[in-house]
C-alpha positions as CSV (number, residue, x, y, z in Angstrom):
1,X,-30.1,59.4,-9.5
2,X,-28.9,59.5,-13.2
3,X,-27.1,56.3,-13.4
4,X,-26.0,57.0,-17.0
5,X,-23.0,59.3,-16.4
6,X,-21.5,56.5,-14.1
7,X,-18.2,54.5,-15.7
8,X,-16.5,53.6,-12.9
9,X,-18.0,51.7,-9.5
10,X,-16.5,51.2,-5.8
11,X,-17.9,48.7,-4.0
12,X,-17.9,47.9,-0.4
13,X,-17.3,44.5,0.2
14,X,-19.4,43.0,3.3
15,X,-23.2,43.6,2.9
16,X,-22.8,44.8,-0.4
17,X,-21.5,42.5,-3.1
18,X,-23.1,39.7,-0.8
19,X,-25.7,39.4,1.8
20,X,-23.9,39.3,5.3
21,X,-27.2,38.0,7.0
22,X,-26.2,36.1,10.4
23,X,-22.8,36.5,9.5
24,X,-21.3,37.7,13.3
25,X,-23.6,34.3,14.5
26,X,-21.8,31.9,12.5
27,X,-18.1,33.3,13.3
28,X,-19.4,33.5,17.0
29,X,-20.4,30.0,17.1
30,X,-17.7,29.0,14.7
31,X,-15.0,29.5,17.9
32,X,-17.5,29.9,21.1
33,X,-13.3,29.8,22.7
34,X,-13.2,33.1,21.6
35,X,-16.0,34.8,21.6
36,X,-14.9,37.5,24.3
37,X,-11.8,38.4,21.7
38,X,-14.1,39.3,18.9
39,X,-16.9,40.8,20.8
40,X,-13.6,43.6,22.2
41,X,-12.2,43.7,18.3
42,X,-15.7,44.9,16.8
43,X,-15.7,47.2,20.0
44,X,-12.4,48.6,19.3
45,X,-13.0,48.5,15.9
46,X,-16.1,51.0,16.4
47,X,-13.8,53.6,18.4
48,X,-11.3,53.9,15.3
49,X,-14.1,54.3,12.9
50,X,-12.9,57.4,10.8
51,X,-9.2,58.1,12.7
52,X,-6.3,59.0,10.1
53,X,-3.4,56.5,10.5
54,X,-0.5,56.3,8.8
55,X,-1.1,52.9,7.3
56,X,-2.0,49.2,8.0
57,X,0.6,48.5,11.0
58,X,-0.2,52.0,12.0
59,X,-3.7,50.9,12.5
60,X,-3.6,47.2,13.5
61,X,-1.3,48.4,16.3
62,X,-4.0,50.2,17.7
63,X,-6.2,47.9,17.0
64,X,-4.2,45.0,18.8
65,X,-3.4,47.2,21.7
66,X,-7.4,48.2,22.3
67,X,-8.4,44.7,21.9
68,X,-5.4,43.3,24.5
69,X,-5.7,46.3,26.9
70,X,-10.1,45.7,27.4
71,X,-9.1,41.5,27.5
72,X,-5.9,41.8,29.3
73,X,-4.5,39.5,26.9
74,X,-0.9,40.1,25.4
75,X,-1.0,41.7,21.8
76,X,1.0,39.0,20.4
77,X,-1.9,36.5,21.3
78,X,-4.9,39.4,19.8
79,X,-2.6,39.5,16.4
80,X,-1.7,35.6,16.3
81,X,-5.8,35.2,16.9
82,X,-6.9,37.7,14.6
83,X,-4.5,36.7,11.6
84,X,-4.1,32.8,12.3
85,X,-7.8,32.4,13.7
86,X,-11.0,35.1,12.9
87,X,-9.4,36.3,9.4
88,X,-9.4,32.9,7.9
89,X,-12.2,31.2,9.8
90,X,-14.1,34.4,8.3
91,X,-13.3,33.6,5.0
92,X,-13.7,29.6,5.6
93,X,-17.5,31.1,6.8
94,X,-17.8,33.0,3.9
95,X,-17.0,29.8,1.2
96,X,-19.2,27.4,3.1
97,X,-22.4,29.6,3.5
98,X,-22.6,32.8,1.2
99,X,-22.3,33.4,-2.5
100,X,-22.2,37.0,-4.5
101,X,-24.9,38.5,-5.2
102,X,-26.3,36.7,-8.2
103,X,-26.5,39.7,-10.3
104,X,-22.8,40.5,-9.5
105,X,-21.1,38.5,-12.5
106,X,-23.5,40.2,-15.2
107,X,-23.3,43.5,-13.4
108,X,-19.4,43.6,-13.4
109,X,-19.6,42.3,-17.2
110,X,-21.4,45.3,-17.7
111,X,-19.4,47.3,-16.5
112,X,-16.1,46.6,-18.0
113,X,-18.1,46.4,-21.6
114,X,-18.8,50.0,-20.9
115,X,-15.1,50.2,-20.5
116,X,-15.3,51.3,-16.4
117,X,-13.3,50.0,-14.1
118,X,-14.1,48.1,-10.8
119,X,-12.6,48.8,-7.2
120,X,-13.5,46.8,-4.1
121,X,-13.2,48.2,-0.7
122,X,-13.2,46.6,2.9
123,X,-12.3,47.7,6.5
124,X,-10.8,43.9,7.2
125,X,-7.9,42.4,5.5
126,X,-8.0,39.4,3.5
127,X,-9.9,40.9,0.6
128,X,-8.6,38.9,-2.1
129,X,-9.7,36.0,0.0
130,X,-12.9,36.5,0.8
131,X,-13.2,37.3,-2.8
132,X,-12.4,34.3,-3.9
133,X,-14.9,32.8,-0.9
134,X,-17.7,34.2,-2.6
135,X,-17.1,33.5,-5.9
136,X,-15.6,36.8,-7.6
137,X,-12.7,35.6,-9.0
138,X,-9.4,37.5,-9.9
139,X,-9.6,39.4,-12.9
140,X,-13.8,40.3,-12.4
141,X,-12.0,43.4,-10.4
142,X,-9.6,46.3,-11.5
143,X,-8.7,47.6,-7.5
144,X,-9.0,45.7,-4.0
145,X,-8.0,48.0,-1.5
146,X,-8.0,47.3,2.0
147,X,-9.0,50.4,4.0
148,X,-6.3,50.1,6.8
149,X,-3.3,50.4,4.3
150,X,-5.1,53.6,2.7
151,X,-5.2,55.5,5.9
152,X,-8.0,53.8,8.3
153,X,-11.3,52.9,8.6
154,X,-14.0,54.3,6.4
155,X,-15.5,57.0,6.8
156,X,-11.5,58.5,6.5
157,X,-11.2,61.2,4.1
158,X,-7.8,60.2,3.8
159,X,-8.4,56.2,2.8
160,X,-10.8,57.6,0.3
161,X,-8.5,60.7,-1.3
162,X,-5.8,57.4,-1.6
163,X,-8.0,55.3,-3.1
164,X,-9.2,58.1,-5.8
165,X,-5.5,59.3,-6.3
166,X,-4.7,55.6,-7.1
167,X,-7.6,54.8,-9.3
168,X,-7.0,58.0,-11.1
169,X,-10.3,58.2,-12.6
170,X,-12.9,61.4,-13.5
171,X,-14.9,62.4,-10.1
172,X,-17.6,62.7,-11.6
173,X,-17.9,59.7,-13.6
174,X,-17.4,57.7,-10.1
175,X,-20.2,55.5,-7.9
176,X,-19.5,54.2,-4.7
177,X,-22.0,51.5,-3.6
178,X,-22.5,50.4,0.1
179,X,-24.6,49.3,3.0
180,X,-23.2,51.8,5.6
181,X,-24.7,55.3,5.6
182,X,-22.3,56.2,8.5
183,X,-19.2,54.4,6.7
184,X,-19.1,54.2,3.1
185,X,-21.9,56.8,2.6
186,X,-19.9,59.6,5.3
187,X,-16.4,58.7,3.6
188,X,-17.6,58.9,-0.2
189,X,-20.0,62.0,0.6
190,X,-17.0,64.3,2.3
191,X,-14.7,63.0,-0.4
192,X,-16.9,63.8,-3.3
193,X,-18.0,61.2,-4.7
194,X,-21.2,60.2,-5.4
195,X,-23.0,57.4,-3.3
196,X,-25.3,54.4,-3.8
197,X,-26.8,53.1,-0.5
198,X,-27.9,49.5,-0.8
199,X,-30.8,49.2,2.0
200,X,-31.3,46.0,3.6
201,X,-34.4,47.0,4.0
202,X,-36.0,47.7,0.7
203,X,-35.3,46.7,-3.2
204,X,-31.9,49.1,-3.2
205,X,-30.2,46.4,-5.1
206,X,-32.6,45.6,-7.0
207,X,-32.7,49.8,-8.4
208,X,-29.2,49.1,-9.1
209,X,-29.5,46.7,-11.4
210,X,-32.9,47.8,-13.3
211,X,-30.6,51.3,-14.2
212,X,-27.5,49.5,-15.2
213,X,-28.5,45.6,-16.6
214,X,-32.2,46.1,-17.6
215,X,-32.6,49.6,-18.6
């Protein structure tokens, strides 16, 4: 990949800009109460993968009403629980156990100095948040989206053709970055945009930064 025609990144969030290693452990442990909730939410979550909705209530309705139809729980108590509870003990999670990437400061740096702009991307809420958890302060990005309010879950063509008619920027001058072949990959490859697949398995991230930082 020629990384020097690249200006502008997108980065997913989770996996990406930090290593998400034993991540569902800890927020399992972290409220053992429960633990059936979130087990139904990522299951739920999995079958709206990709749908079109009209925009973050859209979604989290469906959402609520999977998660309370498989738990038989009322949706009031799935939203109160996911907003009130799993949102910010994810984030509490994230502050007292993972960091950025280290190279993420110098890397962002680099980028704006080679006047591009940054946009960060997640399929959970809270983005500014967990942000801040991990130690990317406001101001080191240009755009946090949250997928839901685009249009739905990545891969959705239609969260990603929001995102690009927002950000406004040349196609061609644009890299996505992720950990998801089937999410961000899927969604950035049918939208046109080029894509960066940071492997957990192999030196991915460390490619990225020998072709921007080092080369």
């Amino acid at each position: 990949m020629d990384f020097s025609k690249f200006r502008h990144f997108i980065f997913d969030l989770d996996g990406t800009l930090y290593d998400s290693s034993r991540l569902p452990v800890r927020l399992i442990f972290g409220d053992l109460r429960h633990m059936m909730l979130l087990k139904s939410e990522r299951t739920v979550r999995r079958l709206l993968k990709g749908m079109p909705f009209e925009g973050a209530e859209d979604y989290y309705s469906a959402l609520f009403d999977g998660i309370s139809q498989e738990r038989r729980v009322p949706v009031e108590a799935v939203r109160k629980w996911y907003f009130e509870g799993y949102m910010p003990q994810t984030v509490a999670t994230l502050k007292a156990h993972y960091h950025c990437r280290p190279e993420v400061p110098a890397l962002f740096d680099w980028i704006h100095g080679q006047g591009g702009k940054i946009a960060v991307i997640s399929d959970y809420g809270f983005v500014r948040e967990k942000l801040d958890a991990i130690g990317i302060t406001e101001g080191m990005v240009d755009y946090e989206f949250e997928a839901p309010a685009l249009g739905g879950l990545k891969p959705c063509v239609r969260t990603y053709e929001k995102m690009l008619e927002i950000l406004g920027l040349p196609l061609e001058e644009i890299l996505m970055v992720g950990d998801r072949l089937d999410t961000d990959g899927r969604g950035a490859i049918d939208s046109g945009i080029e894509f960066f697949f940071i492997d957990k398995k192999t030196n991915s991230w460390d490619i990225l930064i020998d072709n921007t930082l080092r080369k």
